[in-house]
N, C-alpha and C positions, 0 to 999 in steps of 0.2 A: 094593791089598790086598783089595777087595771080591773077585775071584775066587779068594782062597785057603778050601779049604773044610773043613781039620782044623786044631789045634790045631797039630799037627808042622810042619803048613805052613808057617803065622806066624811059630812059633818060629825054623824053618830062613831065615827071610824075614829077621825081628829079628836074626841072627847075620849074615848076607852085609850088612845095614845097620850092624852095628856095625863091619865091616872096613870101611867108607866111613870112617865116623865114627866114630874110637874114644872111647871115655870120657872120657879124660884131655883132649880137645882141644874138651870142652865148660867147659873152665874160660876159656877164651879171653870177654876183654869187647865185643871187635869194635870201631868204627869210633868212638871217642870225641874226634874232632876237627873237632866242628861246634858253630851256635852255639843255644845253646840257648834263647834268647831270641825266635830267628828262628823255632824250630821250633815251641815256646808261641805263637807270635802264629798261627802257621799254623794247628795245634790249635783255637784260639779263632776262627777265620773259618765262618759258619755259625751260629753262639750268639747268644742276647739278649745287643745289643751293651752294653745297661745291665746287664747282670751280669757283665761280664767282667770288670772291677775287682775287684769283691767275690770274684770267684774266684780272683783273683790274691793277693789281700790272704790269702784262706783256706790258701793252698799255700804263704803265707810262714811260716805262724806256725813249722813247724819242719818237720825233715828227713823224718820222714812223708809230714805234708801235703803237702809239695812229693811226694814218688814220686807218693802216690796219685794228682795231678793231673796227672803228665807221662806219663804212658802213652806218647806218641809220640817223647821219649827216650829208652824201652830199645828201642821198636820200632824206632828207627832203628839202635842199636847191637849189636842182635841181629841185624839183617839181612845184616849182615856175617861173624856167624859161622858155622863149622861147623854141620850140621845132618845129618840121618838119610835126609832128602830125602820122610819120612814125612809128610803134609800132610793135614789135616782142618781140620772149623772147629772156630777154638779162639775162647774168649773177650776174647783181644784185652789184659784187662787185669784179671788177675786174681790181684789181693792180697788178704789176708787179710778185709778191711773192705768186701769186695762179696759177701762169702758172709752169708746171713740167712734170718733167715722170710718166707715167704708162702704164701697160701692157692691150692690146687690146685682146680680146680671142683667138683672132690667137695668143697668144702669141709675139707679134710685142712690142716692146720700141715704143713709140710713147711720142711726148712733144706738149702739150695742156694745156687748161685750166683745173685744178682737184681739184676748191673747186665751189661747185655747191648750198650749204647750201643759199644763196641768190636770186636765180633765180627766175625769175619775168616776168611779160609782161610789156613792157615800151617803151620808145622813146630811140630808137638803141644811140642816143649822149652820154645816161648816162653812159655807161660802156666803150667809146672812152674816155670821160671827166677823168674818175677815172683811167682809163689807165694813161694819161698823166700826171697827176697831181700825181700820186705813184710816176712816174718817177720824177718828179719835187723837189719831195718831200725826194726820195731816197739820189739827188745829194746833195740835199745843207746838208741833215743830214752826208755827207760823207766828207763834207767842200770842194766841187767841186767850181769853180765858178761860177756864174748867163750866161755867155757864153757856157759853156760845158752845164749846164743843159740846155738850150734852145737848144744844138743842138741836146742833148737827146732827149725832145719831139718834135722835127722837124721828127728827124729819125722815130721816134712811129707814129706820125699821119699821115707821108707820106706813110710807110709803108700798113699802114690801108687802106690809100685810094685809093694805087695802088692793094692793091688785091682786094678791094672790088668790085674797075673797070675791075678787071680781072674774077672774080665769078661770075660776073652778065651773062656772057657771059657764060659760063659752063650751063648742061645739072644738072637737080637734081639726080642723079645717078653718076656724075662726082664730085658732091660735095661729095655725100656721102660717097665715097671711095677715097677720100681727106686725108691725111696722112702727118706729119711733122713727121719724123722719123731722130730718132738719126744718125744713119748712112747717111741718105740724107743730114744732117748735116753737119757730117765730109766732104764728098765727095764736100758738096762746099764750105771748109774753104779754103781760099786762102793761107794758111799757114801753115805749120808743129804746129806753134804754137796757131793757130786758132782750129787746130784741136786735140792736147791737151788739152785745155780749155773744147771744146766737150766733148771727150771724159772721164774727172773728173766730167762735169757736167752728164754724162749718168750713172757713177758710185754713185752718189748721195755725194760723199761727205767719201764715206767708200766701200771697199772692196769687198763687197757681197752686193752690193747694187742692182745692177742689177738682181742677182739671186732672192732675196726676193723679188724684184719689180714679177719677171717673174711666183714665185711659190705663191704669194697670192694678187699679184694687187695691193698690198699699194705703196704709193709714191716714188720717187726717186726723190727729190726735187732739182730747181738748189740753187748750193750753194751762198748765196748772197756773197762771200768773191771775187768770179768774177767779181763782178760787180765794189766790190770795189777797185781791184785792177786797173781794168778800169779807172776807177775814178780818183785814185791817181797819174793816168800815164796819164791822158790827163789833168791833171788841172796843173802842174808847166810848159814842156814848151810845153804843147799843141800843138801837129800835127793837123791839119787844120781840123775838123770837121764839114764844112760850111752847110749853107743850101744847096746849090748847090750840094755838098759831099752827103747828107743825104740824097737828092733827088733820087740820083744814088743808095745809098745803097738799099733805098727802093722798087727799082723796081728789084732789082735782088735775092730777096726771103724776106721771113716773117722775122719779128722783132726778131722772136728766133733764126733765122737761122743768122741776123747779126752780134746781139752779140757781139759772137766771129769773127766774122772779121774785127768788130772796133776794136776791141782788137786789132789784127793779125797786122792790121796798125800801131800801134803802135811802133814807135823804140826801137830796142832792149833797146839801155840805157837809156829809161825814164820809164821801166817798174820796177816795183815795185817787 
């Protein structure tokens, strides 16, 4: 792809790859007859050998936990599937719960992805797949319903494919200095209480969070208790979160920046 040099080009490039790979034959799950026990234990070779219980014991507590920590189960079961044959480094393993704050050496808040321990060269689908499927995976463990999850990864994938049609168009100097900043955040919560939500998730969850974030770089994570609050306020009497809805959410900023403005929709009295 690096020698195509117009926008037509790509495009003409992404249609001769979608007659490899058509759409429909990325619903495929690939090779799910191995043991997964064997493949955790392989995952774990490399790690303090004294923490590897504890991280096992972590990935039990529920069906979550367990995804977040198997990365090298879907990497095994996606390797089997269909693909575009389009290849970058993608992040390997990237669920919902490795996107967060941290401090850029400008000292800037910035929210991105900041767990990098899997990154890899591979077919760009695998790390859209594992996106969506955290999300999938987040709802029903939160006892949401099979509608509100679906309209959760409506919102993720639309999202995705409205910036990526928006990127391709950008200059590589204009990506580079590409920035989701907290504050760019708040500024487009449509809501006092969109931007609330923001601005607890920019504090990490605790008081000095942002300071610690600012003087040594470590995380400022979003708290998952927003999401769950989410959750619980659109699954009893659910404000409309249609595809149609999720379509529009997704062209008016990134998935971190919605959020909180699905929230923000939310009526006062069905919020949790």
């Amino acid at each position: 792809m690096a020698d195509l040099e117009s926008i037509e080009d790509k495009r003409a490039a992404g249609q001769k790859a979608r007659e490899r790979t058509k759409r429909s034959e990325h619903r495929e799950v690939g090779n799910v007859d191995r043991d997964p026990v064997e493949l955790l234990q392989r995952s774990s070779q490399g790690r303090v050998e004294a923490l590897v219980p504890l991280r096992y014991g972590r990935m039990a507590v529920s069906p979550f936990a367990f995804f977040r920590g198997s990365a090298i189960l879907q990497a095994h079961d996606l390797s089997g599937t269909p693909n575009t044959g389009i290849v970058s480094s993608i992040c390997g393993d990237a669920h919902l719960m490795n996107f967060g704050g941290f401090a850029t050496p400008e000292r800037q808040l910035v929210f991105d992805l900041n767990d990098f321990d899997e990154v890899t060269i591979g077919p760009w689908e695998w790390d859209i797949k594992r996106l969506a499927a955290s999300f999938a995976i987040a709802a029903q463990h939160m006892g949401v319903g099979r509608g509100v999850a679906s309209d959760l990864v409506m919102a993720v994938v639309n999202s995705y494919r409205d910036r990526i049609a928006q990127y391709a168009e950008c200059s590589v100097l204009e990506l580079w200095y590409e920035r989701i900043t907290f504050e760019g955040m708040i500024e487009s919560a449509v809501t006092p209480e969109g931007r609330r939500l923001v601005r607890k998730g920019m504090e990490g969850g605790r008081p000095d969070a942002r300071e610690r974030t600012q003087q040594d770089g470590s995380r400022a994570g979003w708290p998952m208790d927003h999401a769950r609050r989410a959750a619980r306020a659109l699954s009893p009497g659910r404000p409309e979160l249609t595809p149609r809805r999720s379509k529009r959410l997704g062209r008016n900023g990134r998935l971190e920046e919605e959020a909180p403005q699905v929230v923000a929709r939310i009526p006062r009295h069905a919020r949790a």
